[in-house]
N, C-alpha and C positions, 0 to 999 in steps of 0.2 A: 605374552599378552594375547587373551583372548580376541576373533573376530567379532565385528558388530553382529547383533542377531541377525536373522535374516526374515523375510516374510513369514508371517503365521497363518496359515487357512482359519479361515472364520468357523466354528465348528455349526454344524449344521445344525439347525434347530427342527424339532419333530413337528410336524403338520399339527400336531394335537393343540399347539399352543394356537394356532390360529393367526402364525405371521406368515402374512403371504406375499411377502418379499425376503431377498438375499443379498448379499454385498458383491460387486461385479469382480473386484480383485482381492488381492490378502490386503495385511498390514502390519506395520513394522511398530520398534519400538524406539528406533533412532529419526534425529533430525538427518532430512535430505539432503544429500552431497554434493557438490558438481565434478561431473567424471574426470577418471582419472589421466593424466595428461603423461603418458607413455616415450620417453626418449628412447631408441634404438639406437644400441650403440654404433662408431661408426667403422661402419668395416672398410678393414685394413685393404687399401690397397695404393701402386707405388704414386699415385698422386691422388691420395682419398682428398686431402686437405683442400685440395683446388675444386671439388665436386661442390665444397662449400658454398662459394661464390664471394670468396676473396680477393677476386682479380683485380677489383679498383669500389672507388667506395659508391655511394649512393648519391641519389640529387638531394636536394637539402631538405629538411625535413620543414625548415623554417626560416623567417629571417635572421632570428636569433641563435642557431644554430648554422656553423661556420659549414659552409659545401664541400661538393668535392675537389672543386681547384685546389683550396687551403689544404686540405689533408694531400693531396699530391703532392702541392708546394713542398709544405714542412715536412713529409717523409720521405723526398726525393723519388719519389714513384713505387716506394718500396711497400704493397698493401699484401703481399702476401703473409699465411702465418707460418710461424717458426717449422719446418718437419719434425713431427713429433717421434719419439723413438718406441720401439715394439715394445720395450719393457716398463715394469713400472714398480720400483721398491717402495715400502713402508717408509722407509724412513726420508723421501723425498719429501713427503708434505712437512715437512718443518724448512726446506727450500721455498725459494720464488722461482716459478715458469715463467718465462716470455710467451705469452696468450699473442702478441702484434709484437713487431716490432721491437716497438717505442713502449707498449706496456707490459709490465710484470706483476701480475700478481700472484700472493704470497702472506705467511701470518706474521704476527708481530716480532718473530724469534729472526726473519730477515730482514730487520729494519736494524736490527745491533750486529749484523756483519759485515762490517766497514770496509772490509776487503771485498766482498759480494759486488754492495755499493757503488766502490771505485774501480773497479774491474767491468761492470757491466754498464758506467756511465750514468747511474741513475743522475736524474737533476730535480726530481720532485716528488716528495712521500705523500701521497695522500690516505689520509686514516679513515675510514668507514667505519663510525661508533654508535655506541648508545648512549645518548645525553647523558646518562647518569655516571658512565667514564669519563668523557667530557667533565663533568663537574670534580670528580674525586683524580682530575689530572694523570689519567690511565691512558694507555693506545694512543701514546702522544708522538710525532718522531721530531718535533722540533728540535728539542738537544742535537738528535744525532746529525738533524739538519744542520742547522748552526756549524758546529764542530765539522761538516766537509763543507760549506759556504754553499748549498743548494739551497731548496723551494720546502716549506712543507707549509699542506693546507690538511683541513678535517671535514668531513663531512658528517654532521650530528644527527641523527633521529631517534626518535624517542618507539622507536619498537620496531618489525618490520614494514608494517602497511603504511607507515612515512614514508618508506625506499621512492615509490613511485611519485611522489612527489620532490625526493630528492634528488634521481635520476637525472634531468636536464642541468641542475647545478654542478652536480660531479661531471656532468659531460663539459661542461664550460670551462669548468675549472681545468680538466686537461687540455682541452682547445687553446684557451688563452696561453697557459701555459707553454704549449709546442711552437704558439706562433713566438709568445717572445724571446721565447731561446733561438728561434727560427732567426729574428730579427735583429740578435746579438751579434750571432754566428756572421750574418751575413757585414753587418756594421762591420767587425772586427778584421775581415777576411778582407774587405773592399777599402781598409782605409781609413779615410776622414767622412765616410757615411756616403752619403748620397752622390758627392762630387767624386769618389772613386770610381776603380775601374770594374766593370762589369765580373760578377764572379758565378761559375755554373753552380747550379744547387746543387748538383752531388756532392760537390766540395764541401758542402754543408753540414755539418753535424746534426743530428735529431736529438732532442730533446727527449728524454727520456722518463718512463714514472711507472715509480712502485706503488700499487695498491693491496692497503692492505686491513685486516681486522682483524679478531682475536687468531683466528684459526686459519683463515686464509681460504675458508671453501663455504663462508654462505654471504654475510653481506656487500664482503668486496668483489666474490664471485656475480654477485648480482651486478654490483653496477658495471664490471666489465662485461658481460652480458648484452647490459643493457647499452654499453657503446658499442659495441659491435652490433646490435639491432637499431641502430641510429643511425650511425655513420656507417655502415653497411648495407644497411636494407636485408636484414637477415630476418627468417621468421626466426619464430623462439625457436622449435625444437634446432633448428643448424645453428645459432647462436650458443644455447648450451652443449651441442657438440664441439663447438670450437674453441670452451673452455677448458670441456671435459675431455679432448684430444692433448693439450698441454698437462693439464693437473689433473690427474684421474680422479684426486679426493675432495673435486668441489663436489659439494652439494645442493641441489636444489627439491626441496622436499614441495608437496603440493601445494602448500600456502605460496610459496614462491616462485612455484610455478604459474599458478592462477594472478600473481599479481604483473609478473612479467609478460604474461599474455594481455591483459587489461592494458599494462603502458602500448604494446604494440598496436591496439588497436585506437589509440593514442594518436602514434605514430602517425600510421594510416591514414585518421583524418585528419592528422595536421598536416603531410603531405597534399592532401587532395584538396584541403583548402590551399596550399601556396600554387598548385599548379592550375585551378580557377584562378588565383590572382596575378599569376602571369598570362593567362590568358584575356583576362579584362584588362593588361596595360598594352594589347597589341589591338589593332586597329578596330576590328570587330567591336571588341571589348569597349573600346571608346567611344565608339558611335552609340551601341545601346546604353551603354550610361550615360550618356548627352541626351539621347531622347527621353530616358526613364526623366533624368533630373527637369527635361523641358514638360511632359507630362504633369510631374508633381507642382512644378510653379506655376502652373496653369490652374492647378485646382487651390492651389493660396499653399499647398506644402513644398517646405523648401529641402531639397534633396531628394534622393531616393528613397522613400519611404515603405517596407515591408508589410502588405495589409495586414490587418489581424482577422480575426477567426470570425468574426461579427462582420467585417467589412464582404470576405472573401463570401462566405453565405447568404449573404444580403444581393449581393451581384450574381452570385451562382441561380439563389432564387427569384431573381428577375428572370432569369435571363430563361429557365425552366429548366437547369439544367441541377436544382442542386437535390433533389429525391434520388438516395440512393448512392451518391457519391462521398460524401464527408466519410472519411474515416473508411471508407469501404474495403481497400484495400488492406488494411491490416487483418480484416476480419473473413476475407476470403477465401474457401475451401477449407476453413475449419470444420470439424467433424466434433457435435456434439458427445457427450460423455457421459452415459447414467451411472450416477454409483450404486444402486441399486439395482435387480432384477425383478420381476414378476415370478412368483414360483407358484406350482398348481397345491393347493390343498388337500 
């Protein structure tokens, strides 16, 4: 497959004709890309894996997303990843790797190894599909669920630029998942439930889960990815090496590379809004939203009311303060661009 063109020099045009300008750069014949997003593999060495930053999980990203106590709890402290081994056969990727623990992923050819299955404790298949499997009842593992008495759930999208918005359901669904096997294990080990006698978590069994899709190295590789940049706090490039340390034949081509950065920065600001709002429920925080709220019902508005852009300008131009400020900073230390030059005749 050939490369895209590359820039053309504008061919110079003779003075005769009388144009007495020229184009400042080339130009091209293809639409504009966004750069390419470069993973380095990750070199060997006797605790590469730990460089990761595997050693315990992340603060929460959200409320709705379970913290790090819970993932302590339910894996008994256990957040490191599997050691991966120096070699790596062809014929592996028709296997499931242990990426954590508690997950494995792998294609749909280790969802029919029942011995695989019961050996390694799975208690949950989760399918990562494309609706239209879904509909034509493809990449299912309910049967094989049923038939060992485990969990099986789906996660549907109708292409890949869904992922990212499926990403926090898949992460849920294993969440919930871990705690309630978490929450069996402990019932069963304690007794008659609650009135039992105290049991350590170690004692505890982990819940276990198979993810998986056709091939086992793009969509399920994504969302394990994407729970390890959750409940880790991994950027993407160490995320995808922490798949790509277990399974060497996931892959994450640029589309999916660009979308899995986009949820990160997601991420990011969902983070930073929970840790402002753990900060406005400690003292500080209380006080000024008590005076903002006493401010606004003074003026007849009930609550904390965010000006708008007319209000904010209105009071900036009383005040003389608003020439020059609106919007200013975005537009600061930009350097205009001619795309044209002046050329001598």
């Amino acid at each position: 497959m050939s490369s895209p063109p590359g820039p053309h020099p504008v061919p110079q045009l003779s003075s005769s004709l009388g144009v007495s300008h020229r184009s400042t750069s080339g130009y091209t014949f293809y639409v504009p890309a966004p750069p390419r997003i470069l993973v380095p593999p990750l070199a060997w060495t006797p605790n590469a894996l730990d460089l990761l930053g595997l050693k315990k999980p992340q603060s929460p990203v959200s409320s709705e997303i379970r913290n790090a106590e819970f993932l302590k709890r339910v894996t008994s402290g256990d957040f490191s990843a599997p050691k991966s081994s120096l070699e790596w056969r062809y014929e592996w990727r028709r296997r499931a790797q242990s990426i954590l623990p508690f997950i494995y992923l792998g294609p749909i050819g280790a969802v029919k190894d029942r011995s695989f299955l019961e050996g390694e404790g799975v208690t949950l298949l989760l399918a990562v599909r494309n609706t239209r499997s879904a509909q034509a009842k493809l990449l299912d593992g309910t049967k094989v669920a049923n038939e060992l008495g485990i969990a099986s759930h789906a996660v549907d999208v109708n292409g890949n630029q869904e992922l990212i918005a499926a990403f926090p359901h898949a992460i849920q669904l294993i969440n919930d998942h871990l705690s309630r096997i978490y929450e069996q294990q402990l019932q069963a080990l304690s007794g008659v439930g609650n009135g039992g006698p105290m049991v350590e978590s170690s004692s505890v069994k982990t819940g276990k889960v198979l993810v998986f899709c056709e091939s086992g190295n793009e969509r399920s590789a994504a969302v394990v990815a994407a729970y390890v940049m959750t409940m880790y706090g991994l950027d993407l490039i160490r995320a995808i090496q922490t798949v790509q340390s277990q399974r060497f034949c996931a892959v994450f081509d640029d589309d999916m590379k660009n979308l899995l950065l986009s949820y990160a920065t997601i991420l990011d600001a969902q983070r930073d809004v929970t840790r402002s709002a753990e900060q406005m429920t400690g003292l500080e925080g209380a006080k000024r939203a008590s005076e903002t709220t006493v401010r606004r019902s003074g003026s007849g508005v009930s609550g904390a009311v965010k000006r708008s852009v007319d209000e904010a300008y209105d009071t900036e131009m009383s005040s003389g303060d608003a020439e020059g400020q609106i919007d200013n900073d975005r537009f600061g230390g930009r350097e205009g661009y001619a795309p044209f030059q002046d050329r001598m005749l």
